[in-house]
KOLGU-4560 file (N, C-alpha, C; in nm, 3 decimals, padded with zeros to 5 digits):
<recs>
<n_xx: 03.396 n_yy: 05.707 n_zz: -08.310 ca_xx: 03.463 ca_yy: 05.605 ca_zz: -08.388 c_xx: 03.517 c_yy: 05.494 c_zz: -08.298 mol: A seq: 1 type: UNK>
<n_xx: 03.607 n_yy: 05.518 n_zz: -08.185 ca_xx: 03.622 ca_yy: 05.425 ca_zz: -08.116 c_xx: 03.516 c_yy: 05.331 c_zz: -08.090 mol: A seq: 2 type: UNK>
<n_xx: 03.400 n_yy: 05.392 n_zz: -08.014 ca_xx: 03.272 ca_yy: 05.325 ca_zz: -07.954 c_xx: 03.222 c_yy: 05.237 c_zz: -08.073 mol: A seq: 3 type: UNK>
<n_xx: 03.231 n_yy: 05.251 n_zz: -08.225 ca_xx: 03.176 ca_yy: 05.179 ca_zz: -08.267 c_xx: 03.263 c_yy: 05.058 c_zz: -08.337 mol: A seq: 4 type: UNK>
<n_xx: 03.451 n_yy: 05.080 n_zz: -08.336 ca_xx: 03.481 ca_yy: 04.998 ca_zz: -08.329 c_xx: 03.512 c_yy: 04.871 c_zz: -08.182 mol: A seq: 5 type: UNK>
<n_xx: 03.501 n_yy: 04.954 n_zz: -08.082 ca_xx: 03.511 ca_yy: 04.839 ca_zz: -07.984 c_xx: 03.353 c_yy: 04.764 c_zz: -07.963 mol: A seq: 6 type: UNK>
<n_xx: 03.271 n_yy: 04.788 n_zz: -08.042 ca_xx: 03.165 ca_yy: 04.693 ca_zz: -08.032 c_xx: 03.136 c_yy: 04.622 c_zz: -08.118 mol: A seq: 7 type: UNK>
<n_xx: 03.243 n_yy: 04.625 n_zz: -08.252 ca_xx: 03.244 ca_yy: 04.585 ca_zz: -08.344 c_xx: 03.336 c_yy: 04.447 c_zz: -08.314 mol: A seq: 8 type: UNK>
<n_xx: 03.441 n_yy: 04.489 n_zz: -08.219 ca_xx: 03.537 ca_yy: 04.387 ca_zz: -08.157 c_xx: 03.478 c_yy: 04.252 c_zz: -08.055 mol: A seq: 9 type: UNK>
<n_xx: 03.359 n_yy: 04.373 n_zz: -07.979 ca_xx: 03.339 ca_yy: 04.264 ca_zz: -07.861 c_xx: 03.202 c_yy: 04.218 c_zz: -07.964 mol: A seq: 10 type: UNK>
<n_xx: 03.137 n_yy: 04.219 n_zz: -08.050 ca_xx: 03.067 ca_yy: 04.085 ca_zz: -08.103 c_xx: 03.118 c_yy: 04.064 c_zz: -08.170 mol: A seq: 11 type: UNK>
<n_xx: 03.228 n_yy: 04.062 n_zz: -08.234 ca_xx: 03.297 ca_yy: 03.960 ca_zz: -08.305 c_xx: 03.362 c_yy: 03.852 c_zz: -08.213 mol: A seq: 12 type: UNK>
<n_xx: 03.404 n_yy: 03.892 n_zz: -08.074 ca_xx: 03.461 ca_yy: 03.806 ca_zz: -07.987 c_xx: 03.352 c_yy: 03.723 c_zz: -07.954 mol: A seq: 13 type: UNK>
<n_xx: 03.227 n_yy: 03.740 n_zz: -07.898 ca_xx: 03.125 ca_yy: 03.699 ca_zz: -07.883 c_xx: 03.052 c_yy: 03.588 c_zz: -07.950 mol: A seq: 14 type: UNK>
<n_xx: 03.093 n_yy: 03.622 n_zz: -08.132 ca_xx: 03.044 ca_yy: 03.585 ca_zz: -08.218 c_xx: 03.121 c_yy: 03.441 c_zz: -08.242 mol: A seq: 15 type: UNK>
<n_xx: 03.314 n_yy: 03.489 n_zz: -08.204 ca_xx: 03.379 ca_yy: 03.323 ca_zz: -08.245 c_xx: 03.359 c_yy: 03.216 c_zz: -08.110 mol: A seq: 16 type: UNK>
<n_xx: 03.335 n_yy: 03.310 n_zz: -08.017 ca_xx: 03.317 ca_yy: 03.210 ca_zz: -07.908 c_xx: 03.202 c_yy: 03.126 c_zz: -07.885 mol: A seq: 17 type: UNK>
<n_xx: 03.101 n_yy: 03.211 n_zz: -07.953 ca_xx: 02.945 ca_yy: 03.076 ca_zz: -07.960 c_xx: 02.979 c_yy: 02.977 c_zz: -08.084 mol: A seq: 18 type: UNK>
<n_xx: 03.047 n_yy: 03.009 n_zz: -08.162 ca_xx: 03.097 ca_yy: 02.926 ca_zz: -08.262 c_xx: 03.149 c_yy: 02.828 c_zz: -08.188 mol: A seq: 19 type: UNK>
<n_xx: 03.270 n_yy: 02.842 n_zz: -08.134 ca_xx: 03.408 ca_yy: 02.765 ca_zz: -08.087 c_xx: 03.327 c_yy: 02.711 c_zz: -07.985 mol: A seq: 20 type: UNK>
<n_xx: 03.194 n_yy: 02.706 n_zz: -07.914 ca_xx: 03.103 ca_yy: 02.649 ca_zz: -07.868 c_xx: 03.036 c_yy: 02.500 c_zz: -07.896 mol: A seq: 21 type: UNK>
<n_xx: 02.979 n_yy: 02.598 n_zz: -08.042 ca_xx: 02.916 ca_yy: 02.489 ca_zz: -08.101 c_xx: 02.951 c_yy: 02.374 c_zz: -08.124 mol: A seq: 22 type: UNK>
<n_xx: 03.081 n_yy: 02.363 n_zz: -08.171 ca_xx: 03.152 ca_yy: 02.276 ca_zz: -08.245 c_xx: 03.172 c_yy: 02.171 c_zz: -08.145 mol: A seq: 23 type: UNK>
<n_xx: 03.140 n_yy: 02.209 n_zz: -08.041 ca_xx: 03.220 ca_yy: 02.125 ca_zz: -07.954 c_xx: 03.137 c_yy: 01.993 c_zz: -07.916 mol: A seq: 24 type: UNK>
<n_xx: 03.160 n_yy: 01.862 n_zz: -07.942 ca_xx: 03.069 ca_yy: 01.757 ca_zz: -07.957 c_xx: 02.962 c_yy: 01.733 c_zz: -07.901 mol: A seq: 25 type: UNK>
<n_xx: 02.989 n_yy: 01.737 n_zz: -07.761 ca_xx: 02.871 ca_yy: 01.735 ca_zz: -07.625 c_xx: 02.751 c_yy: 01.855 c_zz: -07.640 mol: A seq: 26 type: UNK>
<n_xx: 02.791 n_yy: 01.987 n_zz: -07.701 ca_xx: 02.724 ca_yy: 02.127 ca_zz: -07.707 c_xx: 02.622 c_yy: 02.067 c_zz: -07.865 mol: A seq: 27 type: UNK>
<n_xx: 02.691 n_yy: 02.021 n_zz: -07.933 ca_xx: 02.608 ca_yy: 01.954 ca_zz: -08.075 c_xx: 02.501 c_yy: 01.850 c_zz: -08.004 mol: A seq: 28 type: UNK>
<n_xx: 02.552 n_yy: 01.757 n_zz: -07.914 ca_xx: 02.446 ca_yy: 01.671 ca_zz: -07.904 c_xx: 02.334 c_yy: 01.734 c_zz: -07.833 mol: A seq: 29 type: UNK>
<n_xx: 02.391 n_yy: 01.825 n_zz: -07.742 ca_xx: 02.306 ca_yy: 01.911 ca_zz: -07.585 c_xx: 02.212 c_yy: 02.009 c_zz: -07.745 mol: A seq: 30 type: UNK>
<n_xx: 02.273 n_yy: 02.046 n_zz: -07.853 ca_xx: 02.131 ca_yy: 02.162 ca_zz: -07.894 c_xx: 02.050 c_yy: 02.060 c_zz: -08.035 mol: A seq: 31 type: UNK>
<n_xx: 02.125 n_yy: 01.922 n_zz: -08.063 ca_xx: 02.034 ca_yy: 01.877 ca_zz: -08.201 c_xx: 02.002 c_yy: 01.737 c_zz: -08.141 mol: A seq: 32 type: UNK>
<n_xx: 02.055 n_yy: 01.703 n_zz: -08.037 ca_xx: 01.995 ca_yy: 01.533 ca_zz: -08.017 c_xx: 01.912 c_yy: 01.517 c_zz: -07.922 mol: A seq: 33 type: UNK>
<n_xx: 01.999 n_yy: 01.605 n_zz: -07.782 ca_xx: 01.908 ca_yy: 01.582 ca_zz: -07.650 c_xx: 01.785 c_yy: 01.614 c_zz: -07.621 mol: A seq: 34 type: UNK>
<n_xx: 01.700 n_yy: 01.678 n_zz: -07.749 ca_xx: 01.581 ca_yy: 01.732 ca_zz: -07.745 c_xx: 01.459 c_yy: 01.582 c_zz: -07.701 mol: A seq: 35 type: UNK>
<n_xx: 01.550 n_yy: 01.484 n_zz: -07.785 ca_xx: 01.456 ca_yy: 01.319 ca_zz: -07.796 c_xx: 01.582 c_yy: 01.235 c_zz: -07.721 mol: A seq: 36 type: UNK>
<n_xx: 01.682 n_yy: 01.244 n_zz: -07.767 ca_xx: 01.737 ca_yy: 01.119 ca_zz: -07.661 c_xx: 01.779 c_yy: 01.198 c_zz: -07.522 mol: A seq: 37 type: UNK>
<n_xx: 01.777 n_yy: 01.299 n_zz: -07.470 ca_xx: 01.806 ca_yy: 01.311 ca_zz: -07.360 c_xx: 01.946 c_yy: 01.369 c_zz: -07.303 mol: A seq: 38 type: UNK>
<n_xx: 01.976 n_yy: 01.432 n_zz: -07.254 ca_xx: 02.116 ca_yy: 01.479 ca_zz: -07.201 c_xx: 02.174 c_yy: 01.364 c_zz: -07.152 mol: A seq: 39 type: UNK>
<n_xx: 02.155 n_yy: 01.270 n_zz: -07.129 ca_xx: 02.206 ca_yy: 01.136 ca_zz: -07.108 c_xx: 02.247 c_yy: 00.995 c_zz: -07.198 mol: A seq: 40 type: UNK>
<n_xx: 02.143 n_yy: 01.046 n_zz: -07.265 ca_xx: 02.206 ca_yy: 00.905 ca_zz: -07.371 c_xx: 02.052 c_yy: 00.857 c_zz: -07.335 mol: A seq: 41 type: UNK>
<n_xx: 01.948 n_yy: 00.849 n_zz: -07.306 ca_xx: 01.879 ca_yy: 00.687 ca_zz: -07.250 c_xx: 01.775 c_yy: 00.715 c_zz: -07.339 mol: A seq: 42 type: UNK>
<n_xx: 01.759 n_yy: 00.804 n_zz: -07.419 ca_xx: 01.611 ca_yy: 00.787 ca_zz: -07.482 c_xx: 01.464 c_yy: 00.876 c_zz: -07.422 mol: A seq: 43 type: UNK>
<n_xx: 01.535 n_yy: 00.950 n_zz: -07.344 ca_xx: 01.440 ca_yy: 01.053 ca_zz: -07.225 c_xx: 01.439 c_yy: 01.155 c_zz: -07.248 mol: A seq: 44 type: UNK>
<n_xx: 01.473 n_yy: 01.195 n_zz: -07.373 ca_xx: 01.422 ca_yy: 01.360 ca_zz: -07.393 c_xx: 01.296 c_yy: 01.489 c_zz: -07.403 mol: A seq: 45 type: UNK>
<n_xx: 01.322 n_yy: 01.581 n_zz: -07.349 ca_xx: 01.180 ca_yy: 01.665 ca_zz: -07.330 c_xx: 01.085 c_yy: 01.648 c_zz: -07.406 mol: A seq: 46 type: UNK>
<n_xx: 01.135 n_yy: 01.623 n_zz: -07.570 ca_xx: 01.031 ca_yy: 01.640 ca_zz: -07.653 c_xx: 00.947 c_yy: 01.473 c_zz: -07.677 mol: A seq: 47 type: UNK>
<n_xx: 00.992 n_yy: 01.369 n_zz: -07.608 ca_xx: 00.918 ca_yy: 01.225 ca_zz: -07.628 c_xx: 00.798 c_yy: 01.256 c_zz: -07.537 mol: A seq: 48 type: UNK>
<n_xx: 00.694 n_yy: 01.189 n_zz: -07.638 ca_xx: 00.567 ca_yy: 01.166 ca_zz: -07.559 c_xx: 00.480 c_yy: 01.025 c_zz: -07.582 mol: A seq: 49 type: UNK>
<n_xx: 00.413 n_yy: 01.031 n_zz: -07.505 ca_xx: 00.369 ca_yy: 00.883 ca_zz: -07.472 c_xx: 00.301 c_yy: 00.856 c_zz: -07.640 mol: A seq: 50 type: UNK>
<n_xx: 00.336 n_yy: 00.955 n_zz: -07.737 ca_xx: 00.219 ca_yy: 00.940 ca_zz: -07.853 c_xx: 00.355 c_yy: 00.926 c_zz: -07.966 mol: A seq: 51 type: UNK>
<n_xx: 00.459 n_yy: 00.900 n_zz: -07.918 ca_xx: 00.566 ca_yy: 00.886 ca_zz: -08.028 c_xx: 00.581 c_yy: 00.781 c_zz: -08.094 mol: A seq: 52 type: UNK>
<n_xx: 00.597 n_yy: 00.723 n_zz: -08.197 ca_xx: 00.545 ca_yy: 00.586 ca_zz: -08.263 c_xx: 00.668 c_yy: 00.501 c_zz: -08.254 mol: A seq: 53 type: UNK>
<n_xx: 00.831 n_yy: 00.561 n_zz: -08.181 ca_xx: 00.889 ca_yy: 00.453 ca_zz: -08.148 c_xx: 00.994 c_yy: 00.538 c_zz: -08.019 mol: A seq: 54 type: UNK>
<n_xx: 01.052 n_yy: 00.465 n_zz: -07.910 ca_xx: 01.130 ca_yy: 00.527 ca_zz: -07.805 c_xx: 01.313 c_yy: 00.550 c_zz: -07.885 mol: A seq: 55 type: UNK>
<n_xx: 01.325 n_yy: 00.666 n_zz: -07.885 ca_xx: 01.421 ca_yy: 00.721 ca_zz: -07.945 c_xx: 01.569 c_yy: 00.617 c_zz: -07.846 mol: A seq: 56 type: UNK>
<n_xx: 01.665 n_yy: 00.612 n_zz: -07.970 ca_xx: 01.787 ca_yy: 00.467 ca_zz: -07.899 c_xx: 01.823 c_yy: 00.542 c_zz: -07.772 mol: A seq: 57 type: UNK>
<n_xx: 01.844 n_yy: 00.430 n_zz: -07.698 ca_xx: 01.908 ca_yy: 00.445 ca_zz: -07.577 c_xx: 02.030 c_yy: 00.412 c_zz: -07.566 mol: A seq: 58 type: UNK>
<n_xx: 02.120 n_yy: 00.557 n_zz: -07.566 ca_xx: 02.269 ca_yy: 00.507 ca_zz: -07.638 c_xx: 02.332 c_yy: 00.434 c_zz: -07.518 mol: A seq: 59 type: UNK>
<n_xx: 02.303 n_yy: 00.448 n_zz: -07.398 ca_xx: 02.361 ca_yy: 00.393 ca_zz: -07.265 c_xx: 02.367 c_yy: 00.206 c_zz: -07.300 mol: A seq: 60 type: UNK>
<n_xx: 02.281 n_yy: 00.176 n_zz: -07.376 ca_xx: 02.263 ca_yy: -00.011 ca_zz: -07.397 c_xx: 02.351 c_yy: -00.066 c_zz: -07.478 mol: A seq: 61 type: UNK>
<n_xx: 02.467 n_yy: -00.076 n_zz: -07.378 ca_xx: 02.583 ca_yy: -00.144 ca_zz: -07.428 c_xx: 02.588 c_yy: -00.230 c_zz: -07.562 mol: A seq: 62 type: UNK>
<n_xx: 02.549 n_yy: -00.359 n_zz: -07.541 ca_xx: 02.431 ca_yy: -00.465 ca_zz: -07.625 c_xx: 02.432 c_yy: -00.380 c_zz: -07.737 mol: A seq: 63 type: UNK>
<n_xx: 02.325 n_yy: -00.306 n_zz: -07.736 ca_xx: 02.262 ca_yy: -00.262 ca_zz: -07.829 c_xx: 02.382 c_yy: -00.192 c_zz: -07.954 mol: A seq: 64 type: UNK>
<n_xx: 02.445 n_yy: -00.087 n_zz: -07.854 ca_xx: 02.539 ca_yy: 00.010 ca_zz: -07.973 c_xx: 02.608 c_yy: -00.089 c_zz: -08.010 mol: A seq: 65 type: UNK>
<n_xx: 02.703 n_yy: -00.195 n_zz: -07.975 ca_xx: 02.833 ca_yy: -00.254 ca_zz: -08.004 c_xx: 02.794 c_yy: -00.347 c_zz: -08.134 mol: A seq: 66 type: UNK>
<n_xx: 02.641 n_yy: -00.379 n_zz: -08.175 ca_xx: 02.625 ca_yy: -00.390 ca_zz: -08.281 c_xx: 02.615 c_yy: -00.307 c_zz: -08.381 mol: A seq: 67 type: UNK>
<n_xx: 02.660 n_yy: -00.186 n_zz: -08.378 ca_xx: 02.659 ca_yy: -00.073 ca_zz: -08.457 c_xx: 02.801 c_yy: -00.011 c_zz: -08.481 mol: A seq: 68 type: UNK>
<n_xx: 02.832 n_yy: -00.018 n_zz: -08.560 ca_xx: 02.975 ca_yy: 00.032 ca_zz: -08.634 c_xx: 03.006 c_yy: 00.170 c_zz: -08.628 mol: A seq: 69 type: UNK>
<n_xx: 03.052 n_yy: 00.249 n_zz: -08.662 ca_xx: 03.104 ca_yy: 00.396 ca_zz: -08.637 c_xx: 03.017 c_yy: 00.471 c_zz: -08.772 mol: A seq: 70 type: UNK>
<n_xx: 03.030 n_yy: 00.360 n_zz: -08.892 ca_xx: 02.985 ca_yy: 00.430 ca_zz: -09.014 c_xx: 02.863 c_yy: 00.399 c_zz: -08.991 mol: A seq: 71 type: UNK>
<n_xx: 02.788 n_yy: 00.322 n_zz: -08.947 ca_xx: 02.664 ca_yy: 00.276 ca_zz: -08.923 c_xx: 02.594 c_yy: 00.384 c_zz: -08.858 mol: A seq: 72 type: UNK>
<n_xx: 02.616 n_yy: 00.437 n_zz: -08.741 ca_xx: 02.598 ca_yy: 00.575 ca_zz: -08.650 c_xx: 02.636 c_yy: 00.688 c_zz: -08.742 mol: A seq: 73 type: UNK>
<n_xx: 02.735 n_yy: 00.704 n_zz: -08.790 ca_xx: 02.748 ca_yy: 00.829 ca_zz: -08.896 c_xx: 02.608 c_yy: 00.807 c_zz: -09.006 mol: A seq: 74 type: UNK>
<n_xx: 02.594 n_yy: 00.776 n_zz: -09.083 ca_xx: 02.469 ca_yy: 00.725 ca_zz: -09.143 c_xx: 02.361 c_yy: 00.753 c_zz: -09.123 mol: A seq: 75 type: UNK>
<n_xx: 02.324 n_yy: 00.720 n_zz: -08.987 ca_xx: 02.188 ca_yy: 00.760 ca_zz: -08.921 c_xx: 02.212 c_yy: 00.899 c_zz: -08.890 mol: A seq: 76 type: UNK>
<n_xx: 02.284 n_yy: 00.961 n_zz: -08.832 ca_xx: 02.287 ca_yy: 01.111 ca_zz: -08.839 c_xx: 02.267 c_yy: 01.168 c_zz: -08.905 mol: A seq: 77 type: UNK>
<n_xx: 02.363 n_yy: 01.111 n_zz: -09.054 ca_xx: 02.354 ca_yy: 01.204 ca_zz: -09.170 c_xx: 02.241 c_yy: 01.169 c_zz: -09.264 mol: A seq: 78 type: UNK>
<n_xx: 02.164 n_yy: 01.118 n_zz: -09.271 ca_xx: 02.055 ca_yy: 01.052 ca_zz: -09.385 c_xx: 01.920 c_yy: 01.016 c_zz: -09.270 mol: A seq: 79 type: UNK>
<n_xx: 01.929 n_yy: 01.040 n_zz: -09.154 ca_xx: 01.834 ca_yy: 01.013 ca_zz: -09.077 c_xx: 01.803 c_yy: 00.857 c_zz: -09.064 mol: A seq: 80 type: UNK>
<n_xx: 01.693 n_yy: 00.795 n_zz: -08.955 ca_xx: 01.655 ca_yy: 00.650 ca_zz: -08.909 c_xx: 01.655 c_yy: 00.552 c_zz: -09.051 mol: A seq: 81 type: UNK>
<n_xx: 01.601 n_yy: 00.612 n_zz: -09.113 ca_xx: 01.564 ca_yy: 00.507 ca_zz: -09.213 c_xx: 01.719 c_yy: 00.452 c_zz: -09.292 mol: A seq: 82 type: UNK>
<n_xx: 01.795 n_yy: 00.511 n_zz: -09.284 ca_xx: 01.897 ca_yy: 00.481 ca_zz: -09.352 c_xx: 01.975 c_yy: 00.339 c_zz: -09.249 mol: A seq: 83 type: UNK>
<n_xx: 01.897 n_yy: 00.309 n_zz: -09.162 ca_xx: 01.912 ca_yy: 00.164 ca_zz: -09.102 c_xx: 01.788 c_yy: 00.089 c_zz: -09.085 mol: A seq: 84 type: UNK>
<n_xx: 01.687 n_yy: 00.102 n_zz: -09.142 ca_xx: 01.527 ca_yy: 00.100 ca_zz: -09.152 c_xx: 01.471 c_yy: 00.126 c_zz: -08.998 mol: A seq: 85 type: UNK>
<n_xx: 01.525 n_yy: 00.219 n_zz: -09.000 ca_xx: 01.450 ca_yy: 00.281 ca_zz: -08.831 c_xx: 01.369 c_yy: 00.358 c_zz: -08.886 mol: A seq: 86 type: UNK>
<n_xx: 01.315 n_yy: 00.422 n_zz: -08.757 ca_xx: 01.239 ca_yy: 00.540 ca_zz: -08.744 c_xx: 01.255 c_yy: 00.676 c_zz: -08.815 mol: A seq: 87 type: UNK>
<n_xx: 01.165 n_yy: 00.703 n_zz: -08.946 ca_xx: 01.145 ca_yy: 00.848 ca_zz: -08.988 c_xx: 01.138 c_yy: 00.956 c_zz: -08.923 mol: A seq: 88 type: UNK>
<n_xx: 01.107 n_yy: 00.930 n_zz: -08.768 ca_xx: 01.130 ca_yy: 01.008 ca_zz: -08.658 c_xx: 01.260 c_yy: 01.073 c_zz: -08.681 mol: A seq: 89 type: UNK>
<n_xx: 01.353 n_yy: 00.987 n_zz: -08.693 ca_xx: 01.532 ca_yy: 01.057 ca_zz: -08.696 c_xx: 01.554 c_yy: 01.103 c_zz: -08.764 mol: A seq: 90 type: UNK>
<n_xx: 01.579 n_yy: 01.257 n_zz: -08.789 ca_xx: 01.568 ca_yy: 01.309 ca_zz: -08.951 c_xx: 01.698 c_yy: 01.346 c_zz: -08.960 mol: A seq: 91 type: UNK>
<n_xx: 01.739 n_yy: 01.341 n_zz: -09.117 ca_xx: 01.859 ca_yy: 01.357 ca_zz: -09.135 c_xx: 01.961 c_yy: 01.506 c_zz: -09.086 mol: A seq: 92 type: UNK>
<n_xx: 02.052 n_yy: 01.491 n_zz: -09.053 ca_xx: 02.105 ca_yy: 01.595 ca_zz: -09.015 c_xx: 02.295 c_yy: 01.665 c_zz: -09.142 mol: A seq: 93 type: UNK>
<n_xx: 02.250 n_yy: 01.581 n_zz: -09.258 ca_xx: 02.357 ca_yy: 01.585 ca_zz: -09.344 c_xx: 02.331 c_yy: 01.764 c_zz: -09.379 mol: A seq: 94 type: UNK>
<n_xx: 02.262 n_yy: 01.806 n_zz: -09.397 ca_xx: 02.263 ca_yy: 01.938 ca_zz: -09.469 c_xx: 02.279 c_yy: 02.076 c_zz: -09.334 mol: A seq: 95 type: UNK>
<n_xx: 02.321 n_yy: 02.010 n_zz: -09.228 ca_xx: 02.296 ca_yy: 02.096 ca_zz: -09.143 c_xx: 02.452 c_yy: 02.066 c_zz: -09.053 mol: A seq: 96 type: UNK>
<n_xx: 02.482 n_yy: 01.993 n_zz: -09.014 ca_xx: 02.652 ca_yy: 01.934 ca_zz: -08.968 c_xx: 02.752 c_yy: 01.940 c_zz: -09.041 mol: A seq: 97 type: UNK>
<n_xx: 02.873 n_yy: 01.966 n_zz: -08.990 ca_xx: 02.948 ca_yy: 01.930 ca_zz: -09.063 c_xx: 03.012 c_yy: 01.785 c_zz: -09.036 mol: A seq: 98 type: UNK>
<n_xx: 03.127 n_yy: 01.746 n_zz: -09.109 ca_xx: 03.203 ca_yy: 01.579 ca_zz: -09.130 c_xx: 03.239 c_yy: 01.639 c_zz: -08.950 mol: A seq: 99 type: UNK>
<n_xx: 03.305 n_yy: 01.716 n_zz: -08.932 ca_xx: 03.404 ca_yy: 01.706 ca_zz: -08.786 c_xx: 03.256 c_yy: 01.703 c_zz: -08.682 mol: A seq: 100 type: UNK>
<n_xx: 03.141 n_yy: 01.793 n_zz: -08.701 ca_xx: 03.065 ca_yy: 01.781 ca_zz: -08.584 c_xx: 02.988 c_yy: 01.614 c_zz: -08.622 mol: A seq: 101 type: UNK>
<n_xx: 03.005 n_yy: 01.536 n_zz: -08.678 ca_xx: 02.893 ca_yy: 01.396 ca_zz: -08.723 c_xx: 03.019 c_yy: 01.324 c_zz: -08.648 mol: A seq: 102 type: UNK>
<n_xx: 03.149 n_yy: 01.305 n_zz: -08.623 ca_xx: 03.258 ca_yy: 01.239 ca_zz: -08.619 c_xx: 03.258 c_yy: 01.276 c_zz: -08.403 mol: A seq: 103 type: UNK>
<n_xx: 03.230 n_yy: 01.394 n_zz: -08.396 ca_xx: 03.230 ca_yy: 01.398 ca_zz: -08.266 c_xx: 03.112 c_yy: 01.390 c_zz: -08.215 mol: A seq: 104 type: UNK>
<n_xx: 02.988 n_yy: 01.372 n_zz: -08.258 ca_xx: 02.905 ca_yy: 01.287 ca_zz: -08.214 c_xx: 02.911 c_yy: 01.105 c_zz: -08.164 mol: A seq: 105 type: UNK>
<n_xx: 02.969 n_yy: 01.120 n_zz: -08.308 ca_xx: 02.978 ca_yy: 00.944 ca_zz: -08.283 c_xx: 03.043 c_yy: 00.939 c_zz: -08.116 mol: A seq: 106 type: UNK>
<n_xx: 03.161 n_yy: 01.026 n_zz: -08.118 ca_xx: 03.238 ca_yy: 00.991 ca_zz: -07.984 c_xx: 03.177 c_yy: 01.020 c_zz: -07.874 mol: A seq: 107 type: UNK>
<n_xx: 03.044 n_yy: 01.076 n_zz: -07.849 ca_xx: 02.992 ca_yy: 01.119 ca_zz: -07.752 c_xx: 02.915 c_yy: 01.048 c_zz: -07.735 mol: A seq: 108 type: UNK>
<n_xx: 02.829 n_yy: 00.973 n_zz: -07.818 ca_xx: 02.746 ca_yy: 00.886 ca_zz: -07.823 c_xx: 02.829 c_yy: 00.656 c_zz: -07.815 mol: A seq: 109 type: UNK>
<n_xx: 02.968 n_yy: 00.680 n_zz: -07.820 ca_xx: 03.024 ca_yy: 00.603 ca_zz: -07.785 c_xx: 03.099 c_yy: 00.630 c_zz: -07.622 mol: A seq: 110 type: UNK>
<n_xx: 03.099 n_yy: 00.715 n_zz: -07.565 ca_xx: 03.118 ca_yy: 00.781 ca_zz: -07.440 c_xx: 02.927 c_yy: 00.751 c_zz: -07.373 mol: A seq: 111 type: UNK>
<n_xx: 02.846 n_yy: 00.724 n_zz: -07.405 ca_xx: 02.731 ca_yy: 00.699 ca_zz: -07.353 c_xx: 02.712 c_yy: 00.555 c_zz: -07.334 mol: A seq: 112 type: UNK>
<n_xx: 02.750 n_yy: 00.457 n_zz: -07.422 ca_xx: 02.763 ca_yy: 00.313 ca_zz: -07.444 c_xx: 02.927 c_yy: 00.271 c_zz: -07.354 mol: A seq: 113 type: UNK>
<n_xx: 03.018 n_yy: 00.348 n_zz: -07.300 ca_xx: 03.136 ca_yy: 00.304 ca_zz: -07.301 c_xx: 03.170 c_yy: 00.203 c_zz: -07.386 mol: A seq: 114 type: UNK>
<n_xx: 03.177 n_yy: 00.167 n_zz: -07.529 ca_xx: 03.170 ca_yy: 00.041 ca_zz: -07.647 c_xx: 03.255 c_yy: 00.081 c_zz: -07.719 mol: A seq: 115 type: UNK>
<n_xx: 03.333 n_yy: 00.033 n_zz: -07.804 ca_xx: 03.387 ca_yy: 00.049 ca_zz: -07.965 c_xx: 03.281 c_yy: 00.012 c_zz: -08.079 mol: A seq: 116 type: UNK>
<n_xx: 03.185 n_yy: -00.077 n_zz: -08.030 ca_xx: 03.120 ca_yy: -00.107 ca_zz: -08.169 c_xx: 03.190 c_yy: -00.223 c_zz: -08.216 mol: A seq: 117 type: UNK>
<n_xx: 03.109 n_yy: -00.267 n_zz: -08.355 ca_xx: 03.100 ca_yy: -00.357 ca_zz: -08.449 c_xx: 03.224 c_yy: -00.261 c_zz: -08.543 mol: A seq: 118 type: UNK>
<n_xx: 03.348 n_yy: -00.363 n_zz: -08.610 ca_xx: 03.420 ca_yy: -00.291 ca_zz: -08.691 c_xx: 03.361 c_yy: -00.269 c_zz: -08.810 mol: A seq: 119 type: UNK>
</recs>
């Protein structure tokens, strides 16, 4: 009885700590973004290939983000590219995030631009 409650304990410990992981903004972008934009921000991720029909944003281009608003970036996360007439490439990620992990994206992806954006 013991043995099967202390293993009942240590994956449950196990279990809130990959959670209390996840959540965490940089760990969201590192397992659903950096696949195409890159652990960096620039648009260099493992999965781009020379056959991709557009180069995924390069959040590092100052320029570029500060014309983009906070809700503007929330948007594209949650409804995917087209919801700014981008790329169908960007697929939506509303049914799969929650409001707090789409909100700490934005900040990680404004931590790549050092910018505030367009109000």
């Amino acid at each position: 009885m013991k043995k099967s409650t202390l293993l009942i304990a240590s994956l449950f410990i196990v279990f809130m700590t990959e959670a209390a992981c996840a959540s965490e903004p940089e760990a969201v972008f590192k397992f659903y973004c950096a696949q195409c934009h890159g652990l960096g921000g620039e648009g260099d991720g493992p999965n781009v290939t020379a056959d991709f029909a557009t180069d995924p944003r390069n959040f590092t281009k100052t320029a570029e983000m500060e014309k983009l608003s906070d809700a503007d970036i929330k948007n594209v996360i949650l409804d995917g590219g087209p919801a700014l007439s981008k790329s169908a490439l960007m697929p939506p990620w509303s049914k799969t995030l929650t409001g707090q992990e789409v909100d700490g994206l934005v900040q990680v992806l404004r931590g790549f631009c050092k910018c505030k954006g367009a109000p």
